[in-house]
VEXDREN-2710 file (C-alpha; in Angstrom, 1 decimal):
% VEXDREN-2710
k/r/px/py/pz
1/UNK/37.5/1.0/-18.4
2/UNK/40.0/-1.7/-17.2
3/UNK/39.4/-4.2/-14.7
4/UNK/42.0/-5.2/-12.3
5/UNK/41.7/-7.7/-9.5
6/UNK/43.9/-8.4/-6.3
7/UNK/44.2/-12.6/-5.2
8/UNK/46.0/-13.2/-1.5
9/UNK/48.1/-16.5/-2.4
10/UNK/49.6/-19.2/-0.3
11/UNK/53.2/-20.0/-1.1
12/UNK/55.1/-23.2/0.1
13/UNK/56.1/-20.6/3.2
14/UNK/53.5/-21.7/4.9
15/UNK/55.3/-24.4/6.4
16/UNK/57.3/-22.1/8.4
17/UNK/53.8/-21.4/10.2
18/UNK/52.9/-25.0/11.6
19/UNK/51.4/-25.6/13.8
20/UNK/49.2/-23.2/13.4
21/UNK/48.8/-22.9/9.2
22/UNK/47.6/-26.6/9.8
23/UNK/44.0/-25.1/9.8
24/UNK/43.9/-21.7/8.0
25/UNK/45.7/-20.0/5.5
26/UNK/49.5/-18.3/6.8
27/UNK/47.1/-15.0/5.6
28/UNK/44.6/-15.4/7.9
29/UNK/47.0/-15.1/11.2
30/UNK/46.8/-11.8/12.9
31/UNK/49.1/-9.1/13.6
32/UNK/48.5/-5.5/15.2
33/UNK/44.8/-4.6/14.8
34/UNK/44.5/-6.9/11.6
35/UNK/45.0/-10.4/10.0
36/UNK/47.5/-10.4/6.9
37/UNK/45.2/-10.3/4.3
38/UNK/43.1/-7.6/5.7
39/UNK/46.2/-5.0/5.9
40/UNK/46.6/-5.9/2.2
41/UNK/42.8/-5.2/2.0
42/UNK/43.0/-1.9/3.5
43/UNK/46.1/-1.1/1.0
44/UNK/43.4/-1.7/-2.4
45/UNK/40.0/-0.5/-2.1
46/UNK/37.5/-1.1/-4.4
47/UNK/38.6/-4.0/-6.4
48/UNK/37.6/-7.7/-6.8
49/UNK/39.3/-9.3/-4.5
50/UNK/40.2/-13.1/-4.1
51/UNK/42.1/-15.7/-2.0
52/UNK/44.3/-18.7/-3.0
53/UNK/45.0/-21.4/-0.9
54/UNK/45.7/-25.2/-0.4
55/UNK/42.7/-27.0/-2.0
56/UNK/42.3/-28.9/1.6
57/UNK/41.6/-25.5/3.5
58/UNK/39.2/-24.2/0.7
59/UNK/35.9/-25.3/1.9
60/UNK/36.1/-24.0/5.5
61/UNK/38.0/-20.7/4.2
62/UNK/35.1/-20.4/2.0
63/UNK/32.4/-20.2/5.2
64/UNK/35.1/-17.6/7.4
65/UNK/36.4/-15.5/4.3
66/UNK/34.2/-12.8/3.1
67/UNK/36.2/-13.5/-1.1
68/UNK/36.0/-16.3/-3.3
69/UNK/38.5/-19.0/-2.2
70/UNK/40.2/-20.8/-5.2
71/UNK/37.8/-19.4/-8.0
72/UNK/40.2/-17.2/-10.3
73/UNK/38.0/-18.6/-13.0
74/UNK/35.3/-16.5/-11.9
75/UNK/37.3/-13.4/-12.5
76/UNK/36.9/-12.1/-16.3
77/UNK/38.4/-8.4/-15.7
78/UNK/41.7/-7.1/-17.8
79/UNK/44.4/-7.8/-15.2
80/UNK/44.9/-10.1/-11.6
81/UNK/47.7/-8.9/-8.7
82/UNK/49.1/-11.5/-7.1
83/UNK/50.2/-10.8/-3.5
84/UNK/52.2/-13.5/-1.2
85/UNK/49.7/-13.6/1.9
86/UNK/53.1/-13.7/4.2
87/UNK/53.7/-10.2/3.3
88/UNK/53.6/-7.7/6.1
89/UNK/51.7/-4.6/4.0
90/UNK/53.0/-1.9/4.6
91/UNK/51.3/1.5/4.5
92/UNK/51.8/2.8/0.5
93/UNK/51.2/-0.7/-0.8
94/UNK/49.6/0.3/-4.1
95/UNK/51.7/2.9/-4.6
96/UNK/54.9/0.3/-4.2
97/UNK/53.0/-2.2/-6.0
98/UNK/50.2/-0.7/-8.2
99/UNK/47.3/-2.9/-9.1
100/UNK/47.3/-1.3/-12.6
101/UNK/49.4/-1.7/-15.4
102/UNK/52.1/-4.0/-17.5
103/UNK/52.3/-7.7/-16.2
104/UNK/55.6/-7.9/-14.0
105/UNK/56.8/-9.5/-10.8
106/UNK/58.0/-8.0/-7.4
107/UNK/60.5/-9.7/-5.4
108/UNK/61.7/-8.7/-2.0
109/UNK/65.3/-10.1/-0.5
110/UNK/64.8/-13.0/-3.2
111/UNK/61.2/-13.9/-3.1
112/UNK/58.2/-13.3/-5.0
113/UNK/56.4/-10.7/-3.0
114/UNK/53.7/-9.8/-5.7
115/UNK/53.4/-10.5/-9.6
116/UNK/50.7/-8.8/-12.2
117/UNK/49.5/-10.4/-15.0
118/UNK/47.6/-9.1/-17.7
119/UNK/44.3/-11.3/-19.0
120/UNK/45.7/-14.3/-21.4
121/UNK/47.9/-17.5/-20.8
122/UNK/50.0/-17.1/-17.8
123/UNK/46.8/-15.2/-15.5
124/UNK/45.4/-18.7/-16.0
125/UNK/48.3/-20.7/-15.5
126/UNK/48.8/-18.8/-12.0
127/UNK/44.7/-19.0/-11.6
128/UNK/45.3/-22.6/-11.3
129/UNK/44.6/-24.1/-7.4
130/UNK/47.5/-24.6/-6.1
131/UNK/50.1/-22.8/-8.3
132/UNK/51.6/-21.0/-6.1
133/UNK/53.1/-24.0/-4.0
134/UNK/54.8/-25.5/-6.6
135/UNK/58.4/-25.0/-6.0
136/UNK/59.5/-23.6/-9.3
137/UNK/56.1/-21.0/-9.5
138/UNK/58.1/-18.2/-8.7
139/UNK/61.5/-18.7/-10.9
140/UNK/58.8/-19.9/-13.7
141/UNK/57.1/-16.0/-13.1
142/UNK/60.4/-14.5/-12.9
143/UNK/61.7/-16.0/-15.9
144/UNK/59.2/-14.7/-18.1
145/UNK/58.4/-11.1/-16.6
146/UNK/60.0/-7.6/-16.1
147/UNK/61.3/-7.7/-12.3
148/UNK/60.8/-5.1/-10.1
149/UNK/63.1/-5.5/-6.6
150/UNK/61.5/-4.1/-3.6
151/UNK/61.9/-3.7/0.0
152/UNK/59.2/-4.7/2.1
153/UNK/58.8/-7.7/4.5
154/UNK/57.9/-11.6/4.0
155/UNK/57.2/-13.0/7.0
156/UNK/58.9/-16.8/7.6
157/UNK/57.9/-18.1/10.9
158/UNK/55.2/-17.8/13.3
159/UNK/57.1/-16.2/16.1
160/UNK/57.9/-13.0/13.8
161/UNK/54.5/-12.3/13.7
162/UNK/54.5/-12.4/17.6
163/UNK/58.3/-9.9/17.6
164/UNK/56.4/-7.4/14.9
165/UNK/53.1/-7.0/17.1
166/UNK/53.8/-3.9/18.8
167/UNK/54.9/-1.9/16.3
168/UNK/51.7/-3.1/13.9
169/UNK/49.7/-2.3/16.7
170/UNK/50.7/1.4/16.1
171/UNK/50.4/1.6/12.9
172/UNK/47.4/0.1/12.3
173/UNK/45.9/2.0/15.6
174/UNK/47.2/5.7/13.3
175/UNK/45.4/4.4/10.2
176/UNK/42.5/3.5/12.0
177/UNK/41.7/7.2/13.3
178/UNK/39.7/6.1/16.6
179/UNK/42.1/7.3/18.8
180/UNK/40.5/9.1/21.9
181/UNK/37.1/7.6/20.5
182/UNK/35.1/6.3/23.8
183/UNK/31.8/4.3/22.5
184/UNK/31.4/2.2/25.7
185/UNK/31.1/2.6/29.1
186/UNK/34.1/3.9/30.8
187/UNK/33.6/3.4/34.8
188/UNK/34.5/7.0/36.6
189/UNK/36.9/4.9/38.7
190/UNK/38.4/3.5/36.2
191/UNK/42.1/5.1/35.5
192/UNK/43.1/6.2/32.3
193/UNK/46.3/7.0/31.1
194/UNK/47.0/8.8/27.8
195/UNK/43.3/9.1/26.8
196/UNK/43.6/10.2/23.0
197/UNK/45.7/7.1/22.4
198/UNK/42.6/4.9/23.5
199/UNK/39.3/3.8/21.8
200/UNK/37.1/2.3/23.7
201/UNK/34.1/0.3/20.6
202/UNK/29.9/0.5/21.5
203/UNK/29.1/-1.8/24.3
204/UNK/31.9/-2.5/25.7
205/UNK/32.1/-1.8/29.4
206/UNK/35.3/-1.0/31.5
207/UNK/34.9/-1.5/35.4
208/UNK/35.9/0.7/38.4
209/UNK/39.7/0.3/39.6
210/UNK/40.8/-1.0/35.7
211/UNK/43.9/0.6/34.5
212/UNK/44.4/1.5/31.5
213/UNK/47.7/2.7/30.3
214/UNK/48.7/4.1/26.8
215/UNK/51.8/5.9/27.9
216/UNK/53.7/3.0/25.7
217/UNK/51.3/2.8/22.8
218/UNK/47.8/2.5/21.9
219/UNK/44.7/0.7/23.6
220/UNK/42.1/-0.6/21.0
221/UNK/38.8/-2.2/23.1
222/UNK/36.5/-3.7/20.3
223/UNK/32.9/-3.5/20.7
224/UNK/31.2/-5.5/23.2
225/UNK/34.8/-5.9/25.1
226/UNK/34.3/-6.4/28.7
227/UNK/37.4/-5.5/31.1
228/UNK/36.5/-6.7/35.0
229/UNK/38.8/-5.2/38.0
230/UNK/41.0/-5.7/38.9
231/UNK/42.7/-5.6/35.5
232/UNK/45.7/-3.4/34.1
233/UNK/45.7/-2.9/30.5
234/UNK/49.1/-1.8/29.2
235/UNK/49.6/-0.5/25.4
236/UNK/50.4/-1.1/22.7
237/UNK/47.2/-3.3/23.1
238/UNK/44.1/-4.9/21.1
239/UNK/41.3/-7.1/22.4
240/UNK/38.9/-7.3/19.9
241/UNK/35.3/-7.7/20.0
242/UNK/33.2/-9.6/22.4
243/UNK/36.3/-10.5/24.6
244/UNK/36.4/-11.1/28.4
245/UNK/39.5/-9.8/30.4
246/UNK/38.5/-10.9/33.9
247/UNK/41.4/-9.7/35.3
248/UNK/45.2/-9.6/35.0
249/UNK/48.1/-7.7/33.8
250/UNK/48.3/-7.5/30.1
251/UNK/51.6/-6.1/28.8
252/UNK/52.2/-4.2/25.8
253/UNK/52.1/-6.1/22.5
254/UNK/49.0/-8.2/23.4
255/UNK/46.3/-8.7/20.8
256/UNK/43.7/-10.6/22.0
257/UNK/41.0/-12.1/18.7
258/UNK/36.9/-12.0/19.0
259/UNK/35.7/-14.2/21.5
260/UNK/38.2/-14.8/23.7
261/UNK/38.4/-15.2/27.7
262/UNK/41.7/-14.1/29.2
263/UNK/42.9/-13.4/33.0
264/UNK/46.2/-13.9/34.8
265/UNK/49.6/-12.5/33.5
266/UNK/49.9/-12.1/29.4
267/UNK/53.0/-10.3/27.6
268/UNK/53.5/-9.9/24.1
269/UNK/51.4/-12.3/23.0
270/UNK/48.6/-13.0/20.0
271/UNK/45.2/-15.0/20.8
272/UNK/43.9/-15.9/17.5
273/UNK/40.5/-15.9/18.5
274/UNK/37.6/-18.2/20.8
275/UNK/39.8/-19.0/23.5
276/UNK/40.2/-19.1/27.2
277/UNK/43.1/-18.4/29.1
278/UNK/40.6/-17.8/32.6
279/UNK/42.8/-18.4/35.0
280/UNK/46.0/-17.5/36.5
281/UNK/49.6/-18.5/35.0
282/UNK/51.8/-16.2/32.6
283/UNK/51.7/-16.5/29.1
284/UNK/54.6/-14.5/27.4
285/UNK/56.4/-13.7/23.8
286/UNK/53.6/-16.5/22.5
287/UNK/51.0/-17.2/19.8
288/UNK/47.4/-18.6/20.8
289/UNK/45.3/-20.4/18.0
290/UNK/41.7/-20.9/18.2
291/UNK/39.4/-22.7/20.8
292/UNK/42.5/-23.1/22.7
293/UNK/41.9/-23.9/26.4
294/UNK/44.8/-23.2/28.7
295/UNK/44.1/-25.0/31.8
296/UNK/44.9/-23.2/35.6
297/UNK/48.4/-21.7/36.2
298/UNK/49.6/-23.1/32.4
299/UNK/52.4/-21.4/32.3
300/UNK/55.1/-20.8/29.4
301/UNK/58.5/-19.7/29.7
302/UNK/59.6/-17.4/27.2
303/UNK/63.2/-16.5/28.4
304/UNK/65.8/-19.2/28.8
305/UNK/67.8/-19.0/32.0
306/UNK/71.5/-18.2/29.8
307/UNK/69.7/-15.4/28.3
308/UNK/70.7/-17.3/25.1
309/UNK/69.0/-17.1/21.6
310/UNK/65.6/-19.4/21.6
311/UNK/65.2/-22.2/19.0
312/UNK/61.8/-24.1/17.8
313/UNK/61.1/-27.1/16.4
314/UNK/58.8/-25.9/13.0
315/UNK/58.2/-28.3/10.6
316/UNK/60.6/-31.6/12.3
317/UNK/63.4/-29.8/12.1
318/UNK/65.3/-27.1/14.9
319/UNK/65.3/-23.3/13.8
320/UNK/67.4/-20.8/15.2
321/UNK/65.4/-17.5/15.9
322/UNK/68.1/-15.1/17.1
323/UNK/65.5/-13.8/19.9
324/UNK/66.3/-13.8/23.5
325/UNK/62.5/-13.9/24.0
326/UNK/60.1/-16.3/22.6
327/UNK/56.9/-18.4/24.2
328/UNK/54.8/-20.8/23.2
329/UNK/53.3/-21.8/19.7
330/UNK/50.2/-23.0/20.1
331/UNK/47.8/-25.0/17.6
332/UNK/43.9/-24.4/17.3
333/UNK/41.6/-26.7/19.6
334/UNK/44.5/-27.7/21.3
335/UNK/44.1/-28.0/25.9
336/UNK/46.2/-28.1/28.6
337/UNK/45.2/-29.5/32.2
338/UNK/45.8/-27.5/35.6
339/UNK/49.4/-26.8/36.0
340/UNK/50.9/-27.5/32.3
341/UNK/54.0/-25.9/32.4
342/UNK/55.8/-25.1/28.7
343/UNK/59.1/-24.9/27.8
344/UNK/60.9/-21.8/26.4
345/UNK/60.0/-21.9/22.4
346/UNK/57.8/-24.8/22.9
347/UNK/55.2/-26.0/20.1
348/UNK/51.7/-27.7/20.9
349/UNK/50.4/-29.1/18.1
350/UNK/47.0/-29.2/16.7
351/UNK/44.1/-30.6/18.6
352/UNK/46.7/-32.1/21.4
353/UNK/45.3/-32.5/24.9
354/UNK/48.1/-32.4/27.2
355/UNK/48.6/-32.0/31.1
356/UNK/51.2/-31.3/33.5
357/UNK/52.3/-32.2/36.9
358/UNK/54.8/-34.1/36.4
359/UNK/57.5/-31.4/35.1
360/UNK/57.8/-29.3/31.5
361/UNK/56.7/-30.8/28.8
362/UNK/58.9/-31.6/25.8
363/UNK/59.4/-28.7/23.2
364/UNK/57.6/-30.7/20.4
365/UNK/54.3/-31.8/21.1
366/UNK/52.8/-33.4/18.1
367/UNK/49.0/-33.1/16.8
368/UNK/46.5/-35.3/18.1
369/UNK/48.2/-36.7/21.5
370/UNK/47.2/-36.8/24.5
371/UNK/49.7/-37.6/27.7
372/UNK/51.5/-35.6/30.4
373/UNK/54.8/-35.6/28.2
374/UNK/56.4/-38.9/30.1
375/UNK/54.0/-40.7/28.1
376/UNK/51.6/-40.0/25.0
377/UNK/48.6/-41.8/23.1
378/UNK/46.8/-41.2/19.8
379/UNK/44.0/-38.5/20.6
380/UNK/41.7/-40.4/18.5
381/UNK/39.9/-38.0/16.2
382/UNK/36.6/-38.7/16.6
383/UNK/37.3/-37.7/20.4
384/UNK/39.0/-34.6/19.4
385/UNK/36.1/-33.6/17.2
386/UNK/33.8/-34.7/19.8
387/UNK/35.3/-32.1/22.4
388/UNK/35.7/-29.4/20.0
389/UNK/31.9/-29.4/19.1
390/UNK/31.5/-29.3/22.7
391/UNK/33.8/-26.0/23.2
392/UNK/32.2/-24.9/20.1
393/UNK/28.7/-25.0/21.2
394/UNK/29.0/-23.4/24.5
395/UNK/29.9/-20.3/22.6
396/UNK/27.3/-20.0/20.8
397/UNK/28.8/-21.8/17.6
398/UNK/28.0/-25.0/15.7
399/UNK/30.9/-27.0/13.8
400/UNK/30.7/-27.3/10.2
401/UNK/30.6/-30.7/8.0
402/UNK/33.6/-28.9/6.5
403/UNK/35.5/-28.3/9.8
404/UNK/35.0/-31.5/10.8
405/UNK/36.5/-32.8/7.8
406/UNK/39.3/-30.5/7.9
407/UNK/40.3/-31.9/11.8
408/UNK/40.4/-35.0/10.1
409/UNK/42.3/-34.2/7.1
410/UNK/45.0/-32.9/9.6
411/UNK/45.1/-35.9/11.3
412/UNK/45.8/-37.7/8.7
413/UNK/48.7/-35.6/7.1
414/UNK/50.5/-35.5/11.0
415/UNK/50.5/-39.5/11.4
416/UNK/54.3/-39.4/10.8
417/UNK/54.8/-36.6/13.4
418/UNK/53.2/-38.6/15.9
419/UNK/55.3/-41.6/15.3
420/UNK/58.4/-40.1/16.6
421/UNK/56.8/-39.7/20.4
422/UNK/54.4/-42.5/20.7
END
């Protein structure tokens, strides 16, 4: 019987991603109920699956991933599906792209979406670390293989992920099948709206005078989720497990990652994971990374006063998004002090430490500063590390040899980036 496997790979798109792809593979970022790779997951079953990513990331995927990082060599089955971790899966993804058969590529509006490849010459040429971001791997594929033009969507920037969250909250929420599913505690006095559009995970608790509303779209409370009054929950929404909402108004599209510790005013917005946004101040139309701490009443505009199209700075360089509405981008282990107020499409680098008072801070914050945006310094790492093991700690979590090398690493690569501002 033939063996097929399915390997998640990086392409040079992540760059569209930064800040945030600084620290994790673009298929690791979340949207709906899920990360990327895990709705292609869902799509394939039983098979070997693997993950291909920059060599620099591979040691730390390799401790959060639950599939071999970089090690296509391992694989000795008949046949390996490629599939670009920006792809947003849609549901029918093996029937669009079948696992099984005749080596051939997929492309979608002009890029390589997926590509098969029978065992022999060109499955190790693409097993190779680091293929994939080569600039000529997908015209070298194309050249040599059938090609099979489909229509499905390869995500570009970050803040697409954050404009697509609501409607992959539904979907995911139908596929999941634990609609009207209440595990947990439910307080009596607690209003709920919609019931068969919420789940509700085992031990989480939900507290007398919460609201929560799924007349707009699902509610999805992981297990162990903890929802103090008073607090209105408004769907389509996700807080996944062992997250604290200590009260606030949450407004459809939110999906909140494990560990996380959110109050005041959130709209539309994604929280990777393991991070605190206790206090009051609205964060709208925005992407969180990890161990992010937003400090009191940090607040991000996400609407620009002419009601004109946002743009971000991704990568050095100005993109237009078309989008009336877009928030903050905001890089893992990154803090901001009492007050930070943050400009409409604005981008906080990775592990900067930034506070306000003294107006908005510019749109393009670079990694590893730390000022109150009329003046910056180098955040020396060692610091940075030093307070992230800190963070890390108090939840319960100790910091790798290889995460610690990684925050370095990233340092490193950004030196130019923090040229421009210091």
């Amino acid at each position: 019987m033939a063996k097929f496997g399915v390997c998640v790979f990086e392409d040079r798109g992540y760059r569209g991603f930064l800040p945030l792809s600084y620290s994790r593979a673009v298929f690791e970022l979340r949207c709906g109920m899920l990360s990327l790779w895990e709705k292609t997951f869902r799509e394939y079953g039983d098979v070997s699956f693997y993950f291909a990513a920059r060599p620099y990331l591979a040691e730390v995927l390799s401790e959060r991933l639950p599939f071999p990082v970089n090690r296509l060599q391992d694989f000795d089955g008949d046949g390996m599906l490629f599939v670009n971790g920006r792809l947003l899966s849609p549901p029918g993804l093996a029937q669009l792209v079948p696992v099984e058969g005749k080596s051939c590529s997929f492309f979608a509006d002009g890029e390589l979406l997926a590509c098969r490849l029978e065992a022999g010459g060109l499955m190790r040429q693409a097993a190779r670390p680091g293929f994939f971001l080569s600039p000529d791997a997908a015209q070298s594929l194309a050249a040599g293989l059938p090609r099979t033009d489909v229509v499905a969507t390869l995500l570009t920037y970050t803040w697409e992920l954050v404009n697509n969250n609501p409607g992959q909250i539904g979907t995911d929420f139908e596929r999941s099948r634990q609609g009207g599913k209440i595990e947990g505690d439910v307080d009596e006095r607690a209003v709920v709206y919609n019931a068969r559009a919420v789940h509700v995970g085992q031990g989480a608790s939900i507290d007398a005078g919460v609201v929560l509303d799924a007349r707009g779209g699902p509610i999805f409370l992981g297990a162990n989720v903890k929802v103090h009054s008073p607090s209105r929950v408004e769907g389509p929404c996700v807080v996944s497990e062992d997250t604290l909402l200590v009260g606030g108004r949450y407004t459809g599209g939110c999906t909140f990652g494990p560990c996380c510790r959110i109050g005041g005013e959130v709209e539309q917005s994604i929280f990777q994971g393991h991070s605190n946004k206790y206090h009051e101040g609205f964060v709208g139309h925005s992407y969180v990374g990890e161990w992010v701490n937003l400090g009191a009443l940090t607040t991000t505009s996400d609407l620009k006063n002419t009601y004109g199209s946002v743009s971000v700075i991704v990568d050095g360089r100005a993109v237009g998004t078309n989008l009336m509405k877009v928030g903050s981008l905001v890089g893992d282990f990154t803090k901001t002090g009492i007050g930070t107020l943050l400009d409409t499409g604005a981008v906080l680098g990775f592990s900067a430490n930034v506070f306000g008072g003294k107006g908005v801070l510019p749109k393009d914050v670079p990694c590893f500063v730390w000022g109150d945006g009329e003046s910056f310094e180098t955040y020396i790492p060692q610091r940075a590390v030093a307070t992230a093991r800190v963070m890390m700690e108090r939840r319960g979590t100790e910091m790798s040899p290889a995460l610690e090398r990684l925050m370095m690493r990233v340092f490193e690569a950004t030196e130019e980036d923090r040229r421009r501002v210091l």
